[in-house]
C-alpha positions in Angstrom: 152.8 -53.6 16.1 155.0 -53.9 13.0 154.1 -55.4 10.2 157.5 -58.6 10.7 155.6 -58.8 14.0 152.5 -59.6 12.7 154.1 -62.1 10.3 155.9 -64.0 13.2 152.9 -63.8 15.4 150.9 -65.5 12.2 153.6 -67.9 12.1 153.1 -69.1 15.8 149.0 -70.1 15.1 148.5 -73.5 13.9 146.0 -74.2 10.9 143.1 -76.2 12.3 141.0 -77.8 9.7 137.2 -78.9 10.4 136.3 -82.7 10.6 132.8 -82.1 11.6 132.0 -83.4 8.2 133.1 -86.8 8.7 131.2 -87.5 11.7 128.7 -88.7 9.0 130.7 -91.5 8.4 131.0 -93.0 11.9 128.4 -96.5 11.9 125.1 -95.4 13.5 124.8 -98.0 16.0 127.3 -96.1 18.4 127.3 -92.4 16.9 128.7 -90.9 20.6 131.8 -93.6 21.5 132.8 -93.1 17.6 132.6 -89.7 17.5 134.8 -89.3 20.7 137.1 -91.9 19.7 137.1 -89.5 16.1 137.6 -86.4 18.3 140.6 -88.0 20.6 142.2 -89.1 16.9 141.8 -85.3 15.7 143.5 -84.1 19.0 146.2 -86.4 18.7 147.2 -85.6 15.0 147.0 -81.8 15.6 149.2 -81.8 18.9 152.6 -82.7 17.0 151.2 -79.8 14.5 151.1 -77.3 17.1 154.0 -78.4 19.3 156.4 -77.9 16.1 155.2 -74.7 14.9 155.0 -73.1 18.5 159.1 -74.6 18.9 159.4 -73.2 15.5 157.7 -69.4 16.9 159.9 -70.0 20.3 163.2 -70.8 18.3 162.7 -67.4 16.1 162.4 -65.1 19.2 164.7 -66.7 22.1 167.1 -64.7 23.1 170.8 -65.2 23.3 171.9 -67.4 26.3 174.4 -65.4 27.6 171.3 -62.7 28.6 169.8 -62.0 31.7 166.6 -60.2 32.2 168.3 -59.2 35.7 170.8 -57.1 33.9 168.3 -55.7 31.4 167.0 -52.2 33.2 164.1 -51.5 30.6 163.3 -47.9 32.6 166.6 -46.7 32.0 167.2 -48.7 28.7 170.3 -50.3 30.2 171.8 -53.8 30.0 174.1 -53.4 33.0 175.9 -56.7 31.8 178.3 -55.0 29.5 180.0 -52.4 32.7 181.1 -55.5 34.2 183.0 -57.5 31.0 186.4 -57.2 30.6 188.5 -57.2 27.2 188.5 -61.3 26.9 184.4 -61.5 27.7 183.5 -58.6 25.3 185.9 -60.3 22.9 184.2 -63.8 23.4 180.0 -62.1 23.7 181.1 -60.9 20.3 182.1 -63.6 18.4 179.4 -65.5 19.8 177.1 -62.7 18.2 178.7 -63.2 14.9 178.8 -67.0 14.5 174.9 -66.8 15.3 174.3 -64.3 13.2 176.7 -65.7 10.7 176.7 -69.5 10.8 177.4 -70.1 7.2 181.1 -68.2 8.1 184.0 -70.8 7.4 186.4 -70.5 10.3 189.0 -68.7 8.6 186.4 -66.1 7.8 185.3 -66.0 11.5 189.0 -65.5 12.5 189.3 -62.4 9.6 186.7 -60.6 11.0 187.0 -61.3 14.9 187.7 -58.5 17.6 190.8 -59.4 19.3 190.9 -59.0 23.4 194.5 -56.9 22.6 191.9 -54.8 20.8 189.7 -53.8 23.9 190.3 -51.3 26.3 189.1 -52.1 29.8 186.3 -49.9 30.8 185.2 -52.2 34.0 187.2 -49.3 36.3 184.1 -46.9 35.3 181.9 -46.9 38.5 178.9 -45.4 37.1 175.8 -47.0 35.5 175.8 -46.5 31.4 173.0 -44.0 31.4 173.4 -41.7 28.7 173.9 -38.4 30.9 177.1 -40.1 32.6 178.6 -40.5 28.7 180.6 -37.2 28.9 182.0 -38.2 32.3 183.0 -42.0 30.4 184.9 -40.2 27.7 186.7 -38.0 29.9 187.5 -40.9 32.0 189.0 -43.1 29.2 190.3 -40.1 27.2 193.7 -40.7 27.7 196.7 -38.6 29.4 197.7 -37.5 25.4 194.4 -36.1 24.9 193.7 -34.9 28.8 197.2 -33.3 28.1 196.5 -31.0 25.4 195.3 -27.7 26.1 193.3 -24.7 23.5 195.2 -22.3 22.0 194.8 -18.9 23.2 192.1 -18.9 25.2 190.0 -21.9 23.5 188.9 -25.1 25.5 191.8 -28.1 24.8 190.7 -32.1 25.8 187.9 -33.6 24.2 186.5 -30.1 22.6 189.4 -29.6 20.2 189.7 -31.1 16.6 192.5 -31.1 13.4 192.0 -28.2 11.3 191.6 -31.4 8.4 187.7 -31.7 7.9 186.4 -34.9 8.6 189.2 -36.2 11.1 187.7 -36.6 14.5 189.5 -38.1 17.1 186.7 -39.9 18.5 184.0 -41.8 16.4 180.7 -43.3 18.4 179.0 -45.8 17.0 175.2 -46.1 17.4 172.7 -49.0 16.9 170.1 -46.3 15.2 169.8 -42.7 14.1 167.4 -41.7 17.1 170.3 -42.9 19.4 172.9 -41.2 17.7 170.9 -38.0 17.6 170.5 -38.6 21.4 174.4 -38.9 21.8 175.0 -36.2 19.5 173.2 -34.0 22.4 174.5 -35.3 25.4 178.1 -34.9 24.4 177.4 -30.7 23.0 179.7 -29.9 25.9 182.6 -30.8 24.1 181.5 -28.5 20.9 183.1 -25.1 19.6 182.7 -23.3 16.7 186.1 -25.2 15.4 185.6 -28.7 16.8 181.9 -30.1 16.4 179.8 -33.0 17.6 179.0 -34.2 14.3 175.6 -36.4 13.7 176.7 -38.3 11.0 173.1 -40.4 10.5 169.6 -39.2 10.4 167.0 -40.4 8.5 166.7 -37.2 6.7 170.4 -37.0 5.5 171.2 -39.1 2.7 174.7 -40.5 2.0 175.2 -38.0 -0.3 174.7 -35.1 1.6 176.4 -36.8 4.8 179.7 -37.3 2.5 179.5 -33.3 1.4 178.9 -32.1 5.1 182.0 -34.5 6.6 183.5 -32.6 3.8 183.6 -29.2 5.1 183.4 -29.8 8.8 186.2 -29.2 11.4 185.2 -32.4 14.1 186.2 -33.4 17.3 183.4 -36.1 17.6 181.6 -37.9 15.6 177.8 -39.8 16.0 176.9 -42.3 14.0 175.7 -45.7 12.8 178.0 -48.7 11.7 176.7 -48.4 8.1 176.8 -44.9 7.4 180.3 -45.1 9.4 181.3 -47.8 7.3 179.9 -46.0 4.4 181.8 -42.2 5.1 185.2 -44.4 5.6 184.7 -45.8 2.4 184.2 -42.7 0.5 187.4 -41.2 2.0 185.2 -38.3 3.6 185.8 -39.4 6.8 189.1 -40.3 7.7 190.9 -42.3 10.4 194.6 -40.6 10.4 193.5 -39.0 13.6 191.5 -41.0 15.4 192.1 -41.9 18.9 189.8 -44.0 19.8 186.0 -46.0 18.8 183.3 -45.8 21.3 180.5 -48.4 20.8 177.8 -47.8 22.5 177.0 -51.2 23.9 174.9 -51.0 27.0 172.1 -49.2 25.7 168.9 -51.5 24.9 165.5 -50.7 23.5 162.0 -51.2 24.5 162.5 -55.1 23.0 165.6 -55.3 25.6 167.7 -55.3 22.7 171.3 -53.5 22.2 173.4 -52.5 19.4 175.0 -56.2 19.7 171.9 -58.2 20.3 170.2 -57.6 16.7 171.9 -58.8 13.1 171.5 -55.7 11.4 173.7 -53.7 13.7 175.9 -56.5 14.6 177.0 -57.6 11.3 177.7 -54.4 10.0 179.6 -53.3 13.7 181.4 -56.2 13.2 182.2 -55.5 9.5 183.2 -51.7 10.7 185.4 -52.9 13.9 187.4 -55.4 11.6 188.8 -53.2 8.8 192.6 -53.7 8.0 193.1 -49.9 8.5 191.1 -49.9 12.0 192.8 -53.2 13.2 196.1 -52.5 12.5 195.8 -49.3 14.7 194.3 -51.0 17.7 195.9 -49.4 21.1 198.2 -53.0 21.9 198.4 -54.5 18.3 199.6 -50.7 16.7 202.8 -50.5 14.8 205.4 -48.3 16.0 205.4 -44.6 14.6 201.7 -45.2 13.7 198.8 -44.1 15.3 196.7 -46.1 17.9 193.0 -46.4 18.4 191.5 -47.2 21.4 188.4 -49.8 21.3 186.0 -49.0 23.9 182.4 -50.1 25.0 180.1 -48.4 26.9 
């Protein structure tokens, strides 16, 4: 149990003071009706207590309404939900993510940083579940005719295992809700890696910024793998660039032992959200791109 789970449970126990000592003030002639009258008093006084501070436990871990434990597959650390939402319903499960993670937001602010439906590819064609080992298959599926198209030059694999000969300019970045996923990712896409296009894991606990930045640096990749900070973080720096990119693949579907996804927590969200709404990103967006630029592809798995 971690330690803000033992706070929260704390929070959850009400405080339940001792009135045995005031039995000595009940008059003597009927000790046993006083003291149960005393005891029904006591019972009634702390019942409010406890009602408000169990509401107040219940409010802090209720889950979001638009959940349902029959789409959560915990075994296979699934929320099958997500396969079957369409541009308008991922658009919408988003923003209602961000306005309760954000309430304070004025609308105009809510509006800056909201994921248009234009933005979202539909992905509800895929018949597979979103288990990790079908992720390959899901990028091939959704890789687009341009990039199904291209072929290796003499004698080297084309598609999804070739990369620009700029370091740092994949053509697909996958965002992550935590480095142990993205390292997981990282592995199950390896079938698209060569010696001139890598799988890159741009987040591990291990790699600081620093060193992320000088490895983006000097690496020819085709994929990237990482978190929506450390994304965020590699885009700012200039490291990472997005001249080439073809498309963003969140990985949405996939939910921890606490049946909660890369969406479902504030400190993924918020900074997905952040990540998913820069000018430079938006502007590029498959149905909202400018002609003679390029256009990025918004995807959830």
């Amino acid at each position: 149990m971690s330690h803000s789970d033992s706070e929260s449970d704390q929070a959850g126990v009400p405080l339940i003071e001792d009135f045995s000592g005031l039995d000595a003030l009940a008059p003597k002639t009927s000790t046993h009706p006083s003291k149960r009258k005393r005891d029904d008093v006591d019972d009634d006084t702390q019942a409010p207590i406890e009602s408000k501070r169990s509401k107040k436990k219940k409010k802090q871990t209720k889950k979001p309404r638009d959940v349902s434990d029959e789409a959560l597959d915990i075994d296979n650390g699934v929320n099958h939900a997500i396969r079957h939402m369409d541009p308008s319903l991922l658009a919408d499960h988003i923003a209602q993510r961000t306005k309760r993670f954000q309430p304070d937001l004025s609308l105009v602010e809510a509006e800056d940083i909201r994921i248009p439906e234009r933005a979202i590819t539909d992905t509800t064609s895929f018949p597979k579940d979103r288990k990790t080992d079908e992720f390959p298959a899901f990028l091939e599926a959704f890789a687009g005719e341009q990039r199904n198209s291209k072929r290796g030059k003499k004698g080297q694999p084309g598609g999804l295992a070739n990369a620009s000969k700029d370091p740092g300019s994949p053509h697909t970045l996958v965002v992550a809700g935590a480095g142990l996923r993205a390292a997981d990712l990282t592995r199950a896409l390896r079938k698209f890696q060569t010696k001139d296009s890598m799988v890159a894991k741009l987040f591990a606990k291990h790699i600081k910024l620093k060193e992320a930045v000088e490895m983006v640096k000097k690496t020819r990749m085709g994929i990237g793998v990482g978190t929506p900070q450390r994304i965020e973080d590699l885009l700012e720096d200039g490291c990472l660039k997005a001249d080439r990119l073809e498309r963003i693949v969140v990985d949405a579907s996939h939910i921890d032992q606490k049946k909660r996804g890369i969406l479902d927590m504030k400190e993924t969200q918020v900074p997905l959200v952040k990540l998913l709404a820069r000018e430079d990103l938006k502007e590029m967006y498959a149905s909202g791109a400018k002609e003679g630029k390029g256009r990025i592809e918004l995807l959830f798995f």
